[in-house]
C-alpha positions in Angstrom: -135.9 -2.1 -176.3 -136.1 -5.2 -174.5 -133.7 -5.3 -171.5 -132.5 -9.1 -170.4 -130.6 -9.7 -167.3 -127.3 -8.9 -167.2 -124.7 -7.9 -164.8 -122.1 -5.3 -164.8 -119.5 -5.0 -168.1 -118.1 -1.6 -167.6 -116.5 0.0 -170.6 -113.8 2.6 -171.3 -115.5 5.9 -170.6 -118.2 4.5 -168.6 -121.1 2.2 -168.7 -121.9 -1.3 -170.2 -124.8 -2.8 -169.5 -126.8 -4.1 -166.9 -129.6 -5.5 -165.6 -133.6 -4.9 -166.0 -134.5 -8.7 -165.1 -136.9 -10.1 -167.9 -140.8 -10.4 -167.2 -144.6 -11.9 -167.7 -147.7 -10.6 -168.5 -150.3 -8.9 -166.8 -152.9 -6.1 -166.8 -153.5 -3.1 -164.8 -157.7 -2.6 -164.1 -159.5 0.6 -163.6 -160.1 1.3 -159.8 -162.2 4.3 -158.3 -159.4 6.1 -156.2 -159.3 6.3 -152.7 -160.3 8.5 -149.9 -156.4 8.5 -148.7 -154.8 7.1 -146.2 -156.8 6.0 -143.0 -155.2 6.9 -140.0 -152.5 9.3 -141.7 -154.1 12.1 -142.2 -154.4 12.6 -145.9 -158.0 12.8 -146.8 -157.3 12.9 -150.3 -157.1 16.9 -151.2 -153.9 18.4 -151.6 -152.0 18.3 -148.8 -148.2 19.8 -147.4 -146.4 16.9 -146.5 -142.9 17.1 -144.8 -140.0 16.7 -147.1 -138.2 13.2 -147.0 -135.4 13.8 -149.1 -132.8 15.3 -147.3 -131.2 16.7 -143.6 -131.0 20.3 -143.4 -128.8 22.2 -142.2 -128.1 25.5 -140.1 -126.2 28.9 -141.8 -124.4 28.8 -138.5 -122.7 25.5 -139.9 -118.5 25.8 -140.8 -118.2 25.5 -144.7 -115.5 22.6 -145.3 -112.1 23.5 -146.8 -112.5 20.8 -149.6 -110.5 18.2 -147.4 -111.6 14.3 -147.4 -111.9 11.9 -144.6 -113.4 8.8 -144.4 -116.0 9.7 -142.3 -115.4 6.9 -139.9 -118.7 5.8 -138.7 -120.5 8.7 -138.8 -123.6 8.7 -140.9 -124.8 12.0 -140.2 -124.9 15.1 -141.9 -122.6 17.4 -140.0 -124.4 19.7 -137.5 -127.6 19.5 -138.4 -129.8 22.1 -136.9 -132.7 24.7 -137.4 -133.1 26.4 -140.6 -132.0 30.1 -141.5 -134.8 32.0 -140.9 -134.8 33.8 -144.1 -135.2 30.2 -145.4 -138.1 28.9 -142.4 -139.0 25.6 -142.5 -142.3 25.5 -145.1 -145.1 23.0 -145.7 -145.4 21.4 -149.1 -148.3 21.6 -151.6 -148.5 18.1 -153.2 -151.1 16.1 -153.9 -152.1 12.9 -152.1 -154.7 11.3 -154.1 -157.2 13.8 -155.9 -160.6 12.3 -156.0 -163.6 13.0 -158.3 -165.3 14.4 -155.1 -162.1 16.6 -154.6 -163.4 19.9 -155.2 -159.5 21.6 -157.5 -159.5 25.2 -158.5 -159.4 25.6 -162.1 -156.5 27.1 -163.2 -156.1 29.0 -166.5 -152.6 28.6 -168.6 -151.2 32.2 -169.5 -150.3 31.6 -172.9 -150.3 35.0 -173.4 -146.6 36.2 -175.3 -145.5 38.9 -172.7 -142.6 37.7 -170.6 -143.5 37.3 -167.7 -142.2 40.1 -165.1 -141.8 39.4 -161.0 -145.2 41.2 -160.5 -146.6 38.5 -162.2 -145.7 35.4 -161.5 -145.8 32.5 -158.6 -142.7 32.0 -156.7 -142.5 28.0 -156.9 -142.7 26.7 -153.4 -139.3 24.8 -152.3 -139.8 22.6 -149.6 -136.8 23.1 -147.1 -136.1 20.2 -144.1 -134.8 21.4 -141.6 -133.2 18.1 -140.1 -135.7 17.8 -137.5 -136.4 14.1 -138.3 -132.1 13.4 -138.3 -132.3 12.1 -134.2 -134.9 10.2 -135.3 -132.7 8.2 -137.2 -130.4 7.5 -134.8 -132.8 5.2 -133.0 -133.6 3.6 -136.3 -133.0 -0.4 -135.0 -131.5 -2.7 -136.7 -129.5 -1.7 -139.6 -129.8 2.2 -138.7 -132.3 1.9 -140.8 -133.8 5.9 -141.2 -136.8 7.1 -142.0 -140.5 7.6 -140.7 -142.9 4.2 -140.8 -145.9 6.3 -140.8 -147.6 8.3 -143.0 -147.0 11.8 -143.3 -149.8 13.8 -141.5 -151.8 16.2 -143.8 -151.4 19.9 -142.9 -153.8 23.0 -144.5 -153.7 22.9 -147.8 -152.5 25.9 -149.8 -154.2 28.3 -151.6 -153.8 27.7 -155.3 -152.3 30.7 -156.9 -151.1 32.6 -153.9 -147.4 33.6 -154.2 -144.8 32.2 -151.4 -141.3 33.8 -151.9 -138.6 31.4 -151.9 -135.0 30.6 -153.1 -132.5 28.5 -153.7 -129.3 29.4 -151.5 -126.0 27.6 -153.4 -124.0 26.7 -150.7 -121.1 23.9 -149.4 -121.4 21.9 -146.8 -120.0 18.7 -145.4 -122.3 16.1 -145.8 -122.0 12.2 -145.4 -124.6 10.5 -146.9 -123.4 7.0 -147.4 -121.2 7.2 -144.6 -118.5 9.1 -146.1 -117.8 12.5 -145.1 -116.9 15.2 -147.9 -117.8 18.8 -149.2 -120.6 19.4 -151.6 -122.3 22.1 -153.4 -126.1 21.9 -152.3 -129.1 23.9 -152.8 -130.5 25.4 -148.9 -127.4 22.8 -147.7 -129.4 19.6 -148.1 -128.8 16.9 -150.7 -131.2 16.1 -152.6 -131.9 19.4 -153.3 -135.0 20.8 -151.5 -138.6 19.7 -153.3 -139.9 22.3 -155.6 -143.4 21.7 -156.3 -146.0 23.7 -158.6 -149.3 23.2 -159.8 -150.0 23.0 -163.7 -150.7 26.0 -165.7 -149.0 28.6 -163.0 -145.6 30.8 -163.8 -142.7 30.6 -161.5 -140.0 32.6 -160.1 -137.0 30.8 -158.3 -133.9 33.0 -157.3 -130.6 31.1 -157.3 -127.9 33.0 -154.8 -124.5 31.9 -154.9 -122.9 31.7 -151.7 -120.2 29.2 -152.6 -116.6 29.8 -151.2 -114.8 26.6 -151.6 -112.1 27.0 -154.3 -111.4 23.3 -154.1 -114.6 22.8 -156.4 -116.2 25.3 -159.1 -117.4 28.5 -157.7 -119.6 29.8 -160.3 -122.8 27.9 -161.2 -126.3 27.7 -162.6 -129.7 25.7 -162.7 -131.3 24.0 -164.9 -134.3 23.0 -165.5 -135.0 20.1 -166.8 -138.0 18.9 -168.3 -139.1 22.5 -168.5 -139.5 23.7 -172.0 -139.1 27.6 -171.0 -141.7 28.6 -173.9 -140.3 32.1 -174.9 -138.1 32.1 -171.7 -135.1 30.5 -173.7 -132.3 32.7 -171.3 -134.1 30.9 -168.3 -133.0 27.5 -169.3 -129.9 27.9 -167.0 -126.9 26.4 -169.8 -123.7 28.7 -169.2 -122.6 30.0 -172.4 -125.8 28.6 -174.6 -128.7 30.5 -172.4 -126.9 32.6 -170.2 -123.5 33.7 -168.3 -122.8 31.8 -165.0 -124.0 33.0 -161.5 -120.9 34.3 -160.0 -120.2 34.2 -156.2 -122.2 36.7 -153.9 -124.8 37.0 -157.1 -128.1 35.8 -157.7 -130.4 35.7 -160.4 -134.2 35.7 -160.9 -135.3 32.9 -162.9 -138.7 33.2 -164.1 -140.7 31.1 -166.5 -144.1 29.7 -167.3 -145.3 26.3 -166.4 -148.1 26.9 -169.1 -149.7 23.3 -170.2 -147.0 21.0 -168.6 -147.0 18.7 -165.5 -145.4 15.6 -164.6 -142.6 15.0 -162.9 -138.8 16.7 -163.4 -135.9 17.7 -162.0 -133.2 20.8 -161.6 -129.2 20.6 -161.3 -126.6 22.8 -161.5 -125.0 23.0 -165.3 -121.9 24.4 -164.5 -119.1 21.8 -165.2 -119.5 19.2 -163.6 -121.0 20.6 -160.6 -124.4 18.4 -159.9 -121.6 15.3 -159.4 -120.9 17.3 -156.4 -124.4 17.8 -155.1 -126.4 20.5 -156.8 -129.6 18.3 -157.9 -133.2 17.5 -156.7 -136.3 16.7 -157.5 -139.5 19.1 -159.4 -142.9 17.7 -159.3 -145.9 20.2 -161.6 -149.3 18.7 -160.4 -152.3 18.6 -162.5 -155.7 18.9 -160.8 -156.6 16.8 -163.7 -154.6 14.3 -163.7 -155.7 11.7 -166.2 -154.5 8.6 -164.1 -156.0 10.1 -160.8 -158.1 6.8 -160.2 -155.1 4.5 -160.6 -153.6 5.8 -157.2 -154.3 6.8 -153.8 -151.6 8.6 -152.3 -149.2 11.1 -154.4 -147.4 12.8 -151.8 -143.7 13.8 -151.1 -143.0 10.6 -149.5 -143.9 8.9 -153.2 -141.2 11.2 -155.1 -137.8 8.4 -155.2 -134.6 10.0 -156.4 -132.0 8.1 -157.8 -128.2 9.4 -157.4 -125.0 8.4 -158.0 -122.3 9.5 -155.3 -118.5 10.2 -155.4 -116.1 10.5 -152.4 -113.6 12.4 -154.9 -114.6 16.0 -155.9 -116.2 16.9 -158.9 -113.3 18.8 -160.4 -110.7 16.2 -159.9 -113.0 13.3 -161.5 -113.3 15.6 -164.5 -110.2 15.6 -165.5 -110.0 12.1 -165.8 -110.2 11.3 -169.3 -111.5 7.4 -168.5 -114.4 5.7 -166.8 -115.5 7.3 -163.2 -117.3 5.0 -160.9 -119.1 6.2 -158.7 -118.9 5.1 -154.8 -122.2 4.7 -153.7 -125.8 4.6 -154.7 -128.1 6.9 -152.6 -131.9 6.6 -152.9 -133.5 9.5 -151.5 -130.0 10.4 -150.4 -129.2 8.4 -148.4 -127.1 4.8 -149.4 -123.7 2.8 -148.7 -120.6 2.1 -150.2 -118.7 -1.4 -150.5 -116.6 -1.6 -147.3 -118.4 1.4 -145.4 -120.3 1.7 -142.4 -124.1 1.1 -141.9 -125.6 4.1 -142.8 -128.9 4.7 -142.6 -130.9 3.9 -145.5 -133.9 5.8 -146.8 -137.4 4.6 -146.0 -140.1 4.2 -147.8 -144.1 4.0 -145.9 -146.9 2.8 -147.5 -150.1 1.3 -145.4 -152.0 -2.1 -146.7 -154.3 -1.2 -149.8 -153.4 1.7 -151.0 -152.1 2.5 -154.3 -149.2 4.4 -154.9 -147.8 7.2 -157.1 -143.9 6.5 -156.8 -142.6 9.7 -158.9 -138.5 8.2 -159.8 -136.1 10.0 -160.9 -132.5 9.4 -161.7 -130.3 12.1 -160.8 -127.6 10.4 -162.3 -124.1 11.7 -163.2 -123.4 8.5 -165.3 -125.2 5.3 -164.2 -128.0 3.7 -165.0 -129.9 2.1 -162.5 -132.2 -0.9 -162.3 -135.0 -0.4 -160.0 -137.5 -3.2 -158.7 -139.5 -3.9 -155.4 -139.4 -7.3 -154.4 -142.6 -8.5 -154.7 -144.1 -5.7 -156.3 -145.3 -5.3 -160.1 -145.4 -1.3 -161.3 -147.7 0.2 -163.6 -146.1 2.9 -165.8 -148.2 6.2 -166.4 -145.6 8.4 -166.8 -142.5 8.9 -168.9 -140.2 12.5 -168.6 -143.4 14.7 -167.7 -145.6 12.8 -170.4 -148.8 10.7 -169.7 -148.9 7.2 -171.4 -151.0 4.3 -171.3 -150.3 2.3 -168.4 -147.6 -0.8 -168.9 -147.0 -3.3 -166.5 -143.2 -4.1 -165.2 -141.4 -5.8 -162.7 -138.2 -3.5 -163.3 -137.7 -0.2 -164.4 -134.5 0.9 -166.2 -133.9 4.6 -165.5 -131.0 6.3 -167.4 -129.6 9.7 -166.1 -132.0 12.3 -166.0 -135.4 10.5 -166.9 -138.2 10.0 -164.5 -141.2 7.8 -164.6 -144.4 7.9 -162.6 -145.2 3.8 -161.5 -148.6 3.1 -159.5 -147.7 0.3 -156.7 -150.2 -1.4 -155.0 -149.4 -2.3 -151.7 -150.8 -5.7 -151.4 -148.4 -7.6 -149.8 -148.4 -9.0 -146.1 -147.3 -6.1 -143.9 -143.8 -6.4 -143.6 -140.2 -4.9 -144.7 -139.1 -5.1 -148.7 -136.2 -4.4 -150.3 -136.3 -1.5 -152.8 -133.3 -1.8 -155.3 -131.4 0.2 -157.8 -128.6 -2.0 -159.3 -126.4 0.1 -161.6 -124.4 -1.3 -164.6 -121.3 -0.4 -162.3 -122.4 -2.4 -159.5 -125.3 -5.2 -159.0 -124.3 -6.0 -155.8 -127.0 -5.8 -152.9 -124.7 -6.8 -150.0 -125.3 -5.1 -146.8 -127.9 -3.1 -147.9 -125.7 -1.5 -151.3 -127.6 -0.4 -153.7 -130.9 -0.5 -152.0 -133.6 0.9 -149.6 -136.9 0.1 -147.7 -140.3 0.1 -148.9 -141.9 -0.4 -145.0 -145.7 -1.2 -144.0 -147.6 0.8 -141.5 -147.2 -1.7 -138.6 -143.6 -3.6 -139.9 -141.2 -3.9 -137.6 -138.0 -1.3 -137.7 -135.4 -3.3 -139.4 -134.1 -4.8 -142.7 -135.6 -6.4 -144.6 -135.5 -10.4 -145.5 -137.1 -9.8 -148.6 -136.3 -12.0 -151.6 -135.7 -9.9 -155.0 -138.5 -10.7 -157.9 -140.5 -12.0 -159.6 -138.9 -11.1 -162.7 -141.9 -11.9 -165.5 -143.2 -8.2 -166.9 -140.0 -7.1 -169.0 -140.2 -3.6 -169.6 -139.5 -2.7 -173.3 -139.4 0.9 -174.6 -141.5 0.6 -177.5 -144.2 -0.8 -175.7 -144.8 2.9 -174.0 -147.7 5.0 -176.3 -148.8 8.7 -175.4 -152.4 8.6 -173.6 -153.0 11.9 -175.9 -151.9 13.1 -179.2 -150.2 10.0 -180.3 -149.3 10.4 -183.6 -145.3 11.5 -184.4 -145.9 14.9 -186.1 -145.1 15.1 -190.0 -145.2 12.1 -192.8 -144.3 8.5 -191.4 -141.1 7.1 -192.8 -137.5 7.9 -192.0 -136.7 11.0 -194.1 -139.8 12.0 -194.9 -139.1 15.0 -192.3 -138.8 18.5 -193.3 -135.5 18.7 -191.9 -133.4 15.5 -191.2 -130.2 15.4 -189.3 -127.6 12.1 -188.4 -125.8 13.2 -185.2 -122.8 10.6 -184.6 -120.9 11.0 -181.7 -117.7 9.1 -181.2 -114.4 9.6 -179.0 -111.3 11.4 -181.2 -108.4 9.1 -180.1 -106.1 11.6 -180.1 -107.5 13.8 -178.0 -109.7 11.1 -175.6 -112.6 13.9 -175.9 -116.2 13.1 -177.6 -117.3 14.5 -180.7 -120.2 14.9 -182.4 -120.0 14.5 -186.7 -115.9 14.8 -186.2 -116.5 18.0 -183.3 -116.2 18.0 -179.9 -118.4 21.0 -178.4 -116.1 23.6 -176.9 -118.2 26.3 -174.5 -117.9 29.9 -176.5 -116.7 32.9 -174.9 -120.2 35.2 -174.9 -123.7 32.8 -174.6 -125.1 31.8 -178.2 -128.2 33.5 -177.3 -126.5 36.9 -176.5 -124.6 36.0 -179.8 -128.4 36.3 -181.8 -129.5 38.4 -179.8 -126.5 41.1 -180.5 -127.4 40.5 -184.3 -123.9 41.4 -185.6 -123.6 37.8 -186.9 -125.4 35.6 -189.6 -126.4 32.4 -187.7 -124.1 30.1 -189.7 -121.1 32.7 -187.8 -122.3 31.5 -184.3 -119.8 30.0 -182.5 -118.6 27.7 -181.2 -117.9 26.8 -184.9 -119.3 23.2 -186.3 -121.3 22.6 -183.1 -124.2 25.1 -184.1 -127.0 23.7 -186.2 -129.4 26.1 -187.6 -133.5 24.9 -187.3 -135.8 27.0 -189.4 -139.2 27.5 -187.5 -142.8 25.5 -187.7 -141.2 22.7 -189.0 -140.4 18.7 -188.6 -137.6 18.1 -187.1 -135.7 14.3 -187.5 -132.6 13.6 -185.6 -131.0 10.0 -186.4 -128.4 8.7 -183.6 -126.1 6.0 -185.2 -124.7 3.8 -182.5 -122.1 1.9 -184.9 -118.7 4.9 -184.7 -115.5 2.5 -184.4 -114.6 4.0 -181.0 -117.9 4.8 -179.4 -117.4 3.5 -175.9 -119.3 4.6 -172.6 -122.7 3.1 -173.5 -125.5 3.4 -173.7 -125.4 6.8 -174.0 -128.4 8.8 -172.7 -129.4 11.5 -174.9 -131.0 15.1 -173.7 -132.4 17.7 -175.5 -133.4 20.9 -174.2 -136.9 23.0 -175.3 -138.8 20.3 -175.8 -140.0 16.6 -175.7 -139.8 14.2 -178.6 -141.5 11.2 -180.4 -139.5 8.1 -180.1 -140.0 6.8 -183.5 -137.2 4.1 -183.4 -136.5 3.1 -179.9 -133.0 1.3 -179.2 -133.0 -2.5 -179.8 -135.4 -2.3 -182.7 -135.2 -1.7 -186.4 -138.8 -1.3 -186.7 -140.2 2.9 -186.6 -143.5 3.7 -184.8 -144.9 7.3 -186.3 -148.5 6.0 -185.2 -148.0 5.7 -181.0 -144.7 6.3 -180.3 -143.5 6.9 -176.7 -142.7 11.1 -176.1 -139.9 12.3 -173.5 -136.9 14.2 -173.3 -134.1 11.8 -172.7 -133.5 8.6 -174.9 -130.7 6.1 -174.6 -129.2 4.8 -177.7 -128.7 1.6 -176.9 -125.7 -0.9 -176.9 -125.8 -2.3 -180.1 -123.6 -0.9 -183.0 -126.9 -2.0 -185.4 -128.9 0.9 -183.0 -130.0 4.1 -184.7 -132.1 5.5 -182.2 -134.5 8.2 -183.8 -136.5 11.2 -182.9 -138.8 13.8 -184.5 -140.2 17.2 -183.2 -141.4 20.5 -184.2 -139.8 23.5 -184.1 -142.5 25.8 -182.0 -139.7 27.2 -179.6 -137.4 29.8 -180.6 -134.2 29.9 -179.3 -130.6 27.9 -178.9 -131.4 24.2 -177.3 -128.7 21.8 -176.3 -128.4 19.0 -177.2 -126.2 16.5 -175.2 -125.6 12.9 -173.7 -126.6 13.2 -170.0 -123.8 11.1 -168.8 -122.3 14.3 -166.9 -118.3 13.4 -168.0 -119.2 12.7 -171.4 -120.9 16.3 -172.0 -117.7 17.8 -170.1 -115.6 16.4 -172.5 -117.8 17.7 -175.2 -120.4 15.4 -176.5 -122.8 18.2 -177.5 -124.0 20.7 -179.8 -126.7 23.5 -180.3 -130.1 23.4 -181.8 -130.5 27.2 -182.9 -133.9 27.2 -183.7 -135.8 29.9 -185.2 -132.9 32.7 -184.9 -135.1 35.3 -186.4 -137.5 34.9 -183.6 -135.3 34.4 -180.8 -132.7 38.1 -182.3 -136.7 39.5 -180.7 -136.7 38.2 -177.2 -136.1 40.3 -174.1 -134.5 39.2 -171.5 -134.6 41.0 -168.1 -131.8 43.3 -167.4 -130.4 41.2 -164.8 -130.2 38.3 -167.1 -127.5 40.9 -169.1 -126.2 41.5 -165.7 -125.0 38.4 -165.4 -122.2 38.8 -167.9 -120.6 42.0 -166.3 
């Protein structure tokens, strides 16, 4: 898929095109990694690093009634303050440059098939701020520009494999992160969504509590987890009405699963409605001791992990019933951003120190938007695409559709200074007054906006140029069709109705959870509702799904597609009529593409019993229906046991 430069055509039901500038060649060489960062205090081990992603704030805070102001010029988050202390302020266990010389604890992956039970498992550390650095960002300078320009200091590092009991409180609170003032839904009260950070191999245990009370926006909710293929821990996927029953208010529920053999970097939001519009999202980062690509960078840290967001001034429930395109306001980039027209809010910050490499983890936490994201001046090198290690690429931008992530190494080898980091959307390419944007900022640059210019635009990122560093091969016989099951999914909008369909049906959430459905056993899978959204998967076998882009009233695109349980070989990328069953590029969210000639198509194995769904990522277009339900290997999944609170949950 070769992107060209374009700006901004937005379609009924969403988004048109826009922009990855085009690019020239260039190659990445080996380097011996780094002892860190000199002067910062990373020394290249793992390290807890404090969390830049979001202000916390205090249980003491009022929760909003679900009115909107504008916020004036007030760029704070409202009442920041210390955290609850059943929730203290924690250190984070990331990495920050593993060396050869790093001594890493082996660590064994459980593949064991007993479920894993609260005795044992690791309770994922989630990093809480607690809005200590928020009057530091008052004093910004010029531009309010906020943020630290130092290094993170190193702090002990954790003991690998020794439990620390967290959760995830679900709560509102008023936030203004572009400038605006409104009520959100937001895990521990701080958007993004605290860091949760694990090491590869481990199990985890994260308990979600519902403490919502504002009426104004949904009450109920959920997590997911996405990337996460939740081997043999299907009800712990977090879908209402596919994997479980929502998490009503004053509950909470246990989610435990095993990390087994993946890493890489991921994501959780809320899928309940529309719900992560309104907040509920952040970042999930599984480090590997043995990182493949650990002597292409020198710092991996929480300061390297970008998120991408798009932000609405309207609540979640209102812009869902809008059966039309929803723009968002803002862009916010580590969560922070402005809208056209707004105040000067502080913008997030990005530090980096004079020849180092860098491990920038991005992720788009988008409801609908696609972004564009560049560095002027700076050239990435892609490792990393949706949790999966490929050979490195060189690019000068990056487009990142809702819910993927790539890792990119960035050297910074620049003259110290400010640069513009950017995330142009195919809503809005505008860069005025900071829109759209935030700092990447050298140890020793001054404190203010930068005078950056954007480009060069030479390395043009294409799709099909990304291979798997291991296991290459697309599983089964090359050759469309040659699959042992082969399946055309063609979504389209029903004029009628304005929702989206998928082969003529438009996904319609069933009254009791397809898995408790199998799991019941009172119905033959071809029964399971809801009815024509439901496709059966036998097990240990090749799986090819075809995406035709050409339905007569297909608007919104591209459409970014999302499949739960597992990651897939790309065999025909978007903007190509050419298949790849040799090196083709694995991950778990695809865009189709603009072109009616696109028939983006995937192939995987069935090795994961359960019901997966499968769904674009553009948040509206799923709540209108553009879904259905890989139920893979029922015979396996009618044996599974889920814990007795997971049955709870539907009392």
């Amino acid at each position: 898929m070769l992107l060209l430069p374009l700006f901004v055509l937005s379609l009924f039901f969403s988004n048109a095109l826009s922009v990855p500038p085009p690019q020239a060649s260039g190659s990445t060489k080996d380097v011996v990694n780094g002892s860190g960062v000199e002067g910062s205090g990373t020394d290249g081990n793992l390290a807890s690093v404090p969390h830049p992603h979001a202000t916390g704030l205090a249980d003491d805070d009022e929760v909003d009634d679900g009115t909107i102001d504008d916020g004036g010029d007030d760029d704070s988050v409202e009442d920041d303050g210390e955290a609850d202390g059943s929730l203290p302020s924690i250190s984070q266990p990331q990495a920050t440059g593993i060396t050869d010389d790093d001594k890493v604890d082996d660590v064994d992956v459980d593949d064991s098939e007993a479920d894993p039970d609260v005795s044992d498992v690791d309770v994922i550390d989630a990093d809480v701020d607690d809005g200590a650095d928020a009057d530091d960002d008052a004093d910004a300078g010029d531009g309010d520009v906020a943020g630290n320009d130092t290094e993170p200091s190193a702090r002990k590092r954790p003991r690998p494999g020794r439990p620390v009991r967290r959760q995830l409180r679900i709560v509102n609170r008023n936030i203004a992160p572009d400038g605006f003032r409104r009520s959100a839904v937001l895990a521990n009260g701080v958007f993004p969504g605290p860091l949760i950070t694990a090491r590869k191999g481990r199990r985890a245990a994260i308990r979600v509590t519902n403490q919502l009370k504002n009426t104004n926006m949904d009450v109920e909710t959920s997590v997911h987890w996405h990337g996460i293929f939740q081997t043999r821990t299907n009800w712990a996927d977090g879908v209402p009405w596919v994997t479980q029953c929502p998490i009503k208010q004053q509950k909470s529920f246990l989610y435990r699963f095993n990390i087994g053999k993946q890493s890489g970097t991921h994501w959780y939001h809320s899928h309940y409605g529309v719900q992560y519009c309104d907040g509920l999202r952040g970042p999930l980062v599984i480090y590997d001791p043995r990182d493949p690509h650990r002597r292409r960078y020198d710092v991996d840290n929480a300061r390297t992990v970008i998120t991408l967001s798009d932000w609405y001034h309207n609540l979640g429930p209102q812009l869902g019933n809008i059966l039309a395109a929803v723009p968002a306001n803002s862009t916010l980039i580590n969560g922070r951003g402005r809208y056209p027209g707004g105040p000067r809010s502080s913008l997030a910050v990005i530090p980096v120190r004079r020849g180092l490499r860098y491990r920038f983890r991005v992720i788009s936490m988008s409801c609908d938007p696609w972004f564009n994201f560049t560095i002027d001046g700076h050239r990435m090198t892609i490792i990393e695409a949706d949790g999966s290690e490929v050979k490195p690429v060189q690019v000068d931008s990056l487009p990142v559709f809702a819910g993927q992530r790539y890792s990119v190494v960035v050297k910074a080898n620049r003259p110290v200074g400010n640069y513009w980091i950017r995330a142009s959307t195919n809503q809005n390419g505008n860069f005025t007054g900071g829109i759209n944007s935030a700092i990447l900022r050298y140890v020793g640059a001054p404190r203010r906006e930068p005078r950056s210019r954007p480009g060069p635009y030479k390395l043009a990122f294409d799709e099909g140029k990304l291979h798997p560093l291991r296991n290459p091969r697309a599983p089964g016989r090359p050759g469309i069709g040659n699959a042992d099951v082969s399946l055309q999914l063609t979504p389209s909008l029903d004029p009628s109705t304005r929702l989206w369909q998928i082969n003529n049906v438009t996904w319609k959430d069933p009254s009791t959870p397809v898995l408790l459905q199998i799991l019941s056993g009172k119905l033959h899978p071809s029964q399971l509702m809801p009815s024509g959204s439901l496709y059966e998967l036998p097990p240990n076998k090749v799986i090819e799904i075809s995406f035709p882009n050409n339905a007569p009233l297909l608007p919104g695109k591209p459409h970014p597609i999302h499949l739960h349980g597992h990651d897939f070989s790309v065999v025909r990328v978007s903007g190509s009529k050419t298949t790849n069953f040799v090196n083709p590029v694995r991950r778990d969210v695809v865009s189709m593409g603009t072109d009616p000639s696109d028939n983006v198509t995937i192939r995987f194995r069935t090795d994961n019993p359960g019901p997966w769904i499968i769904h674009c990522h553009i948040d509206w277009h799923l709540h209108h229906g553009f879904a259905v339900v890989m139920a893979e290997s029922t015979g396996q999944t009618s044996k599974m046991r889920p814990p007795v609170d997971w049955r709870r949950l539907c009392n």
